[in-house]
RODO-2510 file (C-alpha; in nm, 4 decimals, decimal comma):
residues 376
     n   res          X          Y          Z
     1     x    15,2009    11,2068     9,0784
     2     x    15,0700    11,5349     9,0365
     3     x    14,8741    11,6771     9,3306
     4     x    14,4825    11,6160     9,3107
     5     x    14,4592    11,9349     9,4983
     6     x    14,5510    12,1536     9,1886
     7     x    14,2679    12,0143     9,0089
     8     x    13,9912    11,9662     9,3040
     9     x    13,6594    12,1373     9,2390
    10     x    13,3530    12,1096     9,4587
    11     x    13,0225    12,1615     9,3815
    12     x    12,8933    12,5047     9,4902
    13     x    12,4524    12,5506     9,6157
    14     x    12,4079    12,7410     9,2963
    15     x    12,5760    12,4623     9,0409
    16     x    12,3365    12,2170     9,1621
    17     x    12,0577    12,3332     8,9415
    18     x    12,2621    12,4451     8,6665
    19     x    12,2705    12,2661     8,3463
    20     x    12,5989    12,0567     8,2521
    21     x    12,9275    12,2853     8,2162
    22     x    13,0164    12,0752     7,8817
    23     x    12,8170    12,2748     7,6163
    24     x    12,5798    11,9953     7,4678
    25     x    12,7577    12,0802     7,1411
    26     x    13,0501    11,8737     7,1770
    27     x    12,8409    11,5435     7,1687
    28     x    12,6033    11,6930     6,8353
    29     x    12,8854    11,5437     6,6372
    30     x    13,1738    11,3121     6,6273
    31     x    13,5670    11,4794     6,6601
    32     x    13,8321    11,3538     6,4615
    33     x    14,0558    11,2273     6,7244
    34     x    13,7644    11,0132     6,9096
    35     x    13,7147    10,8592     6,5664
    36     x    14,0985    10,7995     6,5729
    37     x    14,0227    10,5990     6,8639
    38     x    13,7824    10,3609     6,6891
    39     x    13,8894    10,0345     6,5132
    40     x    14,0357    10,0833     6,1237
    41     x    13,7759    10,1526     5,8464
    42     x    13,4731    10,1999     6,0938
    43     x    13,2087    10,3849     5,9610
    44     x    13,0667    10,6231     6,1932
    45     x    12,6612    10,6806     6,0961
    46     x    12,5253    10,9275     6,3911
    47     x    12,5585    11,0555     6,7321
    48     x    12,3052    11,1194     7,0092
    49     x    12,2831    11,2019     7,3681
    50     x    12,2602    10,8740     7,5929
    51     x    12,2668    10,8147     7,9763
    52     x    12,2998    11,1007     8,1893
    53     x    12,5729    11,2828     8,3979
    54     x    12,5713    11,5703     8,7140
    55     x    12,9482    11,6442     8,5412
    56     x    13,0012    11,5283     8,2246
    57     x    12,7777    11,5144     7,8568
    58     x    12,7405    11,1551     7,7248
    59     x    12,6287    10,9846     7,4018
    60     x    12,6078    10,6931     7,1964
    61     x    12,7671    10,6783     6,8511
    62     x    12,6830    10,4556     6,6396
    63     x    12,8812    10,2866     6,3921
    64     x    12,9043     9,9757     6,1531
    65     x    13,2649     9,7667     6,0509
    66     x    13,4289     9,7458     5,7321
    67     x    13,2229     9,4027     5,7549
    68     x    12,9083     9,5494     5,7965
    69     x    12,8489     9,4480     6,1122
    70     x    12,6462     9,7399     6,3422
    71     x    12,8746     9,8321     6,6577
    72     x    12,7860    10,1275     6,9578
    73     x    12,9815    10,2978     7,1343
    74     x    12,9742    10,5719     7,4642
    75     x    13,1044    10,8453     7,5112
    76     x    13,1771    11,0259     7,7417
    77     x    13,2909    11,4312     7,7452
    78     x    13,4428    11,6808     7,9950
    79     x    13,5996    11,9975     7,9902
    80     x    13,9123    12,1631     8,1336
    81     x    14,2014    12,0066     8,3116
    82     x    14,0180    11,8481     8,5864
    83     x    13,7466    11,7011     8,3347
    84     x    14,0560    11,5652     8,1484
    85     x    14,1661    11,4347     8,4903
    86     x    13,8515    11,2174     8,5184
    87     x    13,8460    11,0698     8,1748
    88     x    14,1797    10,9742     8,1952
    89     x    14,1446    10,8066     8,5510
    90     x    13,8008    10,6389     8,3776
    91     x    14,0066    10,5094     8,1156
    92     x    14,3347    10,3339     8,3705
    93     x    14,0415    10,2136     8,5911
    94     x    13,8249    10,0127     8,2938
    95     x    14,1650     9,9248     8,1054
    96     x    14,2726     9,7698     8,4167
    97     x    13,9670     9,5681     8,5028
    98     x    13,9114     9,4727     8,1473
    99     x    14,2395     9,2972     8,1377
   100     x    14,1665     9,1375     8,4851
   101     x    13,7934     9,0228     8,3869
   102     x    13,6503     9,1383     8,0561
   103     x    13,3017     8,9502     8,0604
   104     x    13,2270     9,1875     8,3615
   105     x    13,3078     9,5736     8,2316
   106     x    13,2257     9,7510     7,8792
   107     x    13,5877     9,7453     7,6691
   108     x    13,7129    10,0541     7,6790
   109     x    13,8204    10,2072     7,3931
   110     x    14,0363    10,5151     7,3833
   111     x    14,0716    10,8869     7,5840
   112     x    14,2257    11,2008     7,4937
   113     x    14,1379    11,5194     7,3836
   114     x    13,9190    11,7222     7,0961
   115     x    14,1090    11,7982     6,7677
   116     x    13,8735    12,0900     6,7415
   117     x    13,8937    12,1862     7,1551
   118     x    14,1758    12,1381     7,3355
   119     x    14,0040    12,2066     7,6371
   120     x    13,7343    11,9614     7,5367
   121     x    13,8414    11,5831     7,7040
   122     x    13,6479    11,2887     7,5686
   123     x    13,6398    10,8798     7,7231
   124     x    13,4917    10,5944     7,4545
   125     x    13,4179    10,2558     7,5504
   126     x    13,1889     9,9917     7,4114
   127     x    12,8272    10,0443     7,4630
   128     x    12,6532     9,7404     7,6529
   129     x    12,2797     9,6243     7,5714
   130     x    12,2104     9,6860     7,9298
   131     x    11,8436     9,6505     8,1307
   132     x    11,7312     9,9736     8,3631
   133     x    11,7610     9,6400     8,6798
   134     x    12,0090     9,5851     8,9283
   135     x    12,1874     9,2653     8,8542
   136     x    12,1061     8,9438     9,0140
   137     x    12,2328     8,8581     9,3694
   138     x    12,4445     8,5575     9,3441
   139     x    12,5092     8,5777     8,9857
   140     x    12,6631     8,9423     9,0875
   141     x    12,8597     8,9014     9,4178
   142     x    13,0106     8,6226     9,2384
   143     x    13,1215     8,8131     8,9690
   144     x    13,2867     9,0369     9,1935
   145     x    13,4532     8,7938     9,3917
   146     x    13,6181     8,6594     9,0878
   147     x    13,7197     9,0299     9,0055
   148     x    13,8894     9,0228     9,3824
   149     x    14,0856     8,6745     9,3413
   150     x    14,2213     8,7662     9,0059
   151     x    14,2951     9,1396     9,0796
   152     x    14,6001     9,0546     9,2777
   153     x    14,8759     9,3901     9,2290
   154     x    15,1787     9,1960     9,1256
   155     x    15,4076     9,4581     9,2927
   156     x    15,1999     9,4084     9,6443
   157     x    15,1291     9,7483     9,6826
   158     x    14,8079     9,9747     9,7495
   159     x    14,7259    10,2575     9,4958
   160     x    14,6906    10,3255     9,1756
   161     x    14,9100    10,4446     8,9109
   162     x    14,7035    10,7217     8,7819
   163     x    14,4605    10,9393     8,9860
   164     x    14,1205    10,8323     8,9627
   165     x    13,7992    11,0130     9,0452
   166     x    13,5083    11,0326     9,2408
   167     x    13,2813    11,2632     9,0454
   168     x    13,4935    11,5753     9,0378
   169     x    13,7330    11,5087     9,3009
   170     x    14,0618    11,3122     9,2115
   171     x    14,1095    11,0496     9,5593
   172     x    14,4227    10,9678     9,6826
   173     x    14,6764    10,7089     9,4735
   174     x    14,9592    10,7340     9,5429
   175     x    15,1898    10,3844     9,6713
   176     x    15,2036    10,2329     9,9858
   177     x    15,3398     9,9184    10,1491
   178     x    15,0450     9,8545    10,3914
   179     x    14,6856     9,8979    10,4084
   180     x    14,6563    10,0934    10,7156
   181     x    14,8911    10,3476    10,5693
   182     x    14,7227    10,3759    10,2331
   183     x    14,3998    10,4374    10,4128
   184     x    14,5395    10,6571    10,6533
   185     x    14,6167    10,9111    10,4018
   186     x    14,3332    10,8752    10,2009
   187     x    14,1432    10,9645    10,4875
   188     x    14,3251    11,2292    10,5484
   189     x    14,2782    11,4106    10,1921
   190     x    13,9050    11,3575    10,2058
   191     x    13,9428    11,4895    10,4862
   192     x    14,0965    11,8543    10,4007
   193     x    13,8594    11,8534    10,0672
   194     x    13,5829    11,8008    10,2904
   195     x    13,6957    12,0753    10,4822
   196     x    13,7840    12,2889    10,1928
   197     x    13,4219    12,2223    10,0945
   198     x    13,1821    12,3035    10,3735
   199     x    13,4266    12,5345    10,5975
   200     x    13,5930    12,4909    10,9464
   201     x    13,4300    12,3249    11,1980
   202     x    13,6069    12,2697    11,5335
   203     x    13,4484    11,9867    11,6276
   204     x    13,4829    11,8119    11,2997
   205     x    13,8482    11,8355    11,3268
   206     x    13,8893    11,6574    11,6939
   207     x    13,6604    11,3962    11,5221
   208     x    13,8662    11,3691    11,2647
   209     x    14,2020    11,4093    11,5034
   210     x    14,0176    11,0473    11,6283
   211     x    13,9900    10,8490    11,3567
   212     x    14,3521    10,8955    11,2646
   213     x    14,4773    10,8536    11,5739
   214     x    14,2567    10,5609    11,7083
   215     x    14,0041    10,4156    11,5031
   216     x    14,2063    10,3616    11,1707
   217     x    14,5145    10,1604    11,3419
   218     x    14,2343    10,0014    11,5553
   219     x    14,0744     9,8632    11,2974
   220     x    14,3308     9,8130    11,0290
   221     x    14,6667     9,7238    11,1506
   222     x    14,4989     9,3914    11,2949
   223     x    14,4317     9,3289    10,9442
   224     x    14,8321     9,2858    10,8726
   225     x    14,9724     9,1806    11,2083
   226     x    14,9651     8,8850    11,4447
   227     x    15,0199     8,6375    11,1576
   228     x    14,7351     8,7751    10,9407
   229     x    14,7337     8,8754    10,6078
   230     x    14,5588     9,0807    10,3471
   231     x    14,6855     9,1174     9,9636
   232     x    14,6112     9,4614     9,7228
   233     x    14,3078     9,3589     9,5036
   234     x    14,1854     9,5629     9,2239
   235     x    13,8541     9,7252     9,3375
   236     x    13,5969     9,9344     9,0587
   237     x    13,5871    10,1892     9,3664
   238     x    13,2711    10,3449     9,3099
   239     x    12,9962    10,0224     9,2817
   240     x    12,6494    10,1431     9,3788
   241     x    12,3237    10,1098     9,1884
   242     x    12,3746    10,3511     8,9107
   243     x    12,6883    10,1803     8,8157
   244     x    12,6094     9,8218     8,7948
   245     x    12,3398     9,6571     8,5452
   246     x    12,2719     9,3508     8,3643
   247     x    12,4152     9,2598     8,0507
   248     x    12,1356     9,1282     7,8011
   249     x    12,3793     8,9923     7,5367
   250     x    12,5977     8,7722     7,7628
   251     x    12,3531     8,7577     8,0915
   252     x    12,5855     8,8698     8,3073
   253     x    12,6173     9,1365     8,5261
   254     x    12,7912     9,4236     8,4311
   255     x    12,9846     9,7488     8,6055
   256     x    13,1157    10,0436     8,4524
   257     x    13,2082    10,3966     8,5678
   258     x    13,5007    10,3010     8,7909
   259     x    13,7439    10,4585     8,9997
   260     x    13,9974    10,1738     9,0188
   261     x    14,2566    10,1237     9,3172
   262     x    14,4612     9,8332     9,4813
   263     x    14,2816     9,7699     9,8014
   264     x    14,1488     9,5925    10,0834
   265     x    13,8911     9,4231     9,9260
   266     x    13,6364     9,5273    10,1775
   267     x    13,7024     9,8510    10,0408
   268     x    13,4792    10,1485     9,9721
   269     x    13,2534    10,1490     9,8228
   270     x    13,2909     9,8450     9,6828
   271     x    13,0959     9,7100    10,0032
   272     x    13,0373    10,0225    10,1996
   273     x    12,8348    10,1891     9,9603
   274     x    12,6138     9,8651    10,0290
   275     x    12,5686     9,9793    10,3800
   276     x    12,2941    10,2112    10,3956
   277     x    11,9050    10,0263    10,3815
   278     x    11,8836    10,3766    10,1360
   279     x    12,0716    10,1945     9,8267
   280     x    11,9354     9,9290     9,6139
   281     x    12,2107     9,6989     9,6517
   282     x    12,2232     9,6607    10,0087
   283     x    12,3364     9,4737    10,2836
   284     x    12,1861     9,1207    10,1164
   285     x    12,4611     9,1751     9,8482
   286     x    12,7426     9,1923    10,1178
   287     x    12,6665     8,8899    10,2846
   288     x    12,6505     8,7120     9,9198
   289     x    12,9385     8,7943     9,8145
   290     x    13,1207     8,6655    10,1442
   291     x    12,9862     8,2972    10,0658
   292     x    13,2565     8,3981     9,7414
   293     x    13,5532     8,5886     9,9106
   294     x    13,5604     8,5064    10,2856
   295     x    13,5971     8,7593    10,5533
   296     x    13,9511     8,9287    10,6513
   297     x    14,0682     8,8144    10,9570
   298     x    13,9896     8,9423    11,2431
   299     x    13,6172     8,8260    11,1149
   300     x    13,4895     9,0001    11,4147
   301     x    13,5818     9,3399    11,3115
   302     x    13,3784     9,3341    10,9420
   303     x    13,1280     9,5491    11,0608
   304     x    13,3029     9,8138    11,2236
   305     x    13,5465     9,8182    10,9415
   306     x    13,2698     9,8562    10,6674
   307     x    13,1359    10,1707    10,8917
   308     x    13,4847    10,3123    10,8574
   309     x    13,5242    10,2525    10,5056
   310     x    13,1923    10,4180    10,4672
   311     x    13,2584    10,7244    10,6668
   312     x    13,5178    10,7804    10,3099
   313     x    13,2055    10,8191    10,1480
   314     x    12,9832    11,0155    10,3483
   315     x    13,3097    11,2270    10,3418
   316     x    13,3226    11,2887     9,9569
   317     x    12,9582    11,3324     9,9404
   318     x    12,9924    11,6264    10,1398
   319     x    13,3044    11,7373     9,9141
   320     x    13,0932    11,7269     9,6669
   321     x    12,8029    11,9503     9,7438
   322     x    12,9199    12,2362     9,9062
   323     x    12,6890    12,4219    10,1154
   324     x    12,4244    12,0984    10,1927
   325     x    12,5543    11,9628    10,5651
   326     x    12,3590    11,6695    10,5308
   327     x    12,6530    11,4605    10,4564
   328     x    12,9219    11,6118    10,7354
   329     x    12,6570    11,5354    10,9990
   330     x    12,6142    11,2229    10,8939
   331     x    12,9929    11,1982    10,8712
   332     x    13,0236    11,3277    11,2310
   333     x    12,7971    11,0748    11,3302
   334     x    12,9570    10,7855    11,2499
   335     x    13,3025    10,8708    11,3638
   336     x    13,1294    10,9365    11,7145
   337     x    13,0545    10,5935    11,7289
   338     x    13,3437    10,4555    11,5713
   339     x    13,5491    10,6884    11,8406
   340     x    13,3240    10,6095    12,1540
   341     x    13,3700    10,2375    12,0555
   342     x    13,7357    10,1954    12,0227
   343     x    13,8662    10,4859    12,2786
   344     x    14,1653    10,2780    12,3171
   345     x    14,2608    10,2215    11,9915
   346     x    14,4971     9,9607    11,8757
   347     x    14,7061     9,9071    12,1550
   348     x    14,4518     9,8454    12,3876
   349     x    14,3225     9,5616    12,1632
   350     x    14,6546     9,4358    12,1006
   351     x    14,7248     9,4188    12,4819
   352     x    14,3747     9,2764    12,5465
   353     x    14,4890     8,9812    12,2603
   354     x    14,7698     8,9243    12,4029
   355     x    14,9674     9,0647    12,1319
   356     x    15,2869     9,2619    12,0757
   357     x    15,1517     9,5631    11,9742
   358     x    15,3302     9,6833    11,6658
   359     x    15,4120    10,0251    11,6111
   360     x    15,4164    10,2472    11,2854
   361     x    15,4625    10,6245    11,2276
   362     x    15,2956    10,7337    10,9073
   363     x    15,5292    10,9130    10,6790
   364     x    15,4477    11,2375    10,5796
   365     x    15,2871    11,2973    10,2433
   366     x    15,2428    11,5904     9,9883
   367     x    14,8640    11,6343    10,0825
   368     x    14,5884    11,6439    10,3544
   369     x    14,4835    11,8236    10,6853
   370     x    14,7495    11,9886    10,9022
   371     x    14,6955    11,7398    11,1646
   372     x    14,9606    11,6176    11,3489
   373     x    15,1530    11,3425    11,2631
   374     x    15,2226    11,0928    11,5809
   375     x    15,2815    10,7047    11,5997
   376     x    14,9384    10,5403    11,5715
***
């Protein structure tokens, strides 16, 4: 897998206000190789802008069959080789949870690149009849839990085979036996982009320094030892208000926009992004969808798990918008708690449980902070 560093680009005070980088040309007309993409002897009849992006142009073509019938579709267009990055990560995620559950995402329908720009990167999927409304509670959480049980990796790993992205920044994919480990270095490459991002801060680091060392074998190795058991489930990765709706044609819910992984199915933000009163789909929605997929063993730790999981997210926020600190102190926050909570990390608790305590280096990997690696 290629290294998501190469292609990792932050947003800088001064892009905030900026318009799009993708000239609003590319979506004034339809390129030959996205109507390549579209099924034999469609008719294309216009184009025009639809939805809105921070990163990327979008529009809605519309079409009819070689039966007459009137089909939409999105699309979806991004320039340069980390814009080509993201559509192509768009496309693995939706292909893969289309195959797993199609009533619940748009089909998607083709990526690649402009026949008349090759530095012009397009992603096409169906367009949904969609409300402006966040879908309905049960109706939802169910939904998702379905998603969860059938999403099982038959290969019983945690990853992704493709990079996948949230906004401009590519997360971590790459294969791993356990879920601890996966998260480990996930962590740790939000991490260094973080970093990379907002600058060098000393105390950040030693916070940091903590959650690797005690809060992430603290609260995940449980989740895999002592008899228990979790499995890799396909998560959309990115569920949050703006990428969930309701689907007027089939009411059902639907999600789109996805950064796909194998995970914990707890995962961010799946859940986490639920945490904060701040989001529309709140807390209400997590304990829904539990009465659907029951709580990992040890139950007791959900909560403190769903804070670290969301600690990923303040993390890329603050990737993202270089510059604004709102999101590293918020960050710093939460790993203060996390760290003043569990000060003894895992072996502590696993002496306090009675427990052989098992014991796991993480390996080395191609990417992250130059923090030490030690047995956690």
């Amino acid at each position: 897998m290629a290294n998501p560093m190469e292609v990792l680009h932050v947003m800088t005070p001064a892009e905030w206000g900026k318009p799009i980088d993708v000239d609003e040309k590319w979506i004034h007309f339809v390129d030959e190789n996205v109507k390549a993409k579209l099924p034999r002897d469609t008719v294309v009849e216009d184009i025009r802008p639809h939805g809105a992006s921070y990163w990327t142009r979008t529009a809605e073509i519309s079409t009819h069959m070689a039966d007459g019938t009137p089909r939409s579709y999105f699309l979806k267009v991004s320039q340069g080789n980390n814009g080509k990055g993201m559509v192509t990560g768009e496309f693995a995620s939706m292909t893969a949870l289309h195959k797993t559950l199609p009533k619940f995402v748009p089909e998607p329908i083709g990526t690649g690149t402009y026949a008349s720009a090759p530095d012009i990167h397009f992603f096409c999927c169906e367009l949904i009849n969609m409300t402006d409304e966040i879908p309905e509670i049960q109706a939802f959480t169910s939904t998702l839990a379905e998603l969860h049980t059938k999403g099982l990796n038959p290969d019983n790993r945690y990853g992704f085979h493709v990079p996948t992205y949230k906004g401009t920044i590519p997360q971590y994919t790459a294969w791993h036996d356990t879920w601890e480990e996966s998260y480990y270095h996930s962590m740790k490459w939000f991490m260094q982009a973080e970093e990379k991002s907002q600058g060098v801060d000393e105390e950040m680091q030693e916070l940091c320094q903590g959650i690797l060392d005690k809060v992430i074998p603290r609260l995940l190795r449980p989740l895999e030892t002592g008899g228990r058991r979790i499995q890799p489930r396909l998560i959309h990765g990115d569920i949050w208000a703006g990428n969930t709706s309701w689907n007027i044609d089939t009411n059902m819910p639907v999600i789109y926009d996805a950064a796909a992984l194998y995970a914990h199915n707890e995962y961010t933000v799946e859940m986490a992004a639920w945490r904060p009163i701040r989001h529309l789909i709140g807390r209400q929605y997590m304990k829904a969808y539990f009465h659907y997929f029951p709580v990992s063993a040890p139950e007791e730790d959900q909560d403190d798990r769903n804070m670290l999981y969301y600690l990923r997210w303040d993390l890329k926020s603050s990737a993202l918008f270089s510059g604004n600190l709102r999101y590293r102190n918020m960050a710093k926050e939460t790993m203060k708690t996390l760290i003043a909570k569990f000060p003894g990390g895992y072996e502590e608790w696993a002496r306090e449980k009675g427990e052989q305590p098992v014991h796991r280096v993480m390996p080395p990997t191609t990417i992250g902070l130059e923090l030490k690696e030690r047995p956690i």
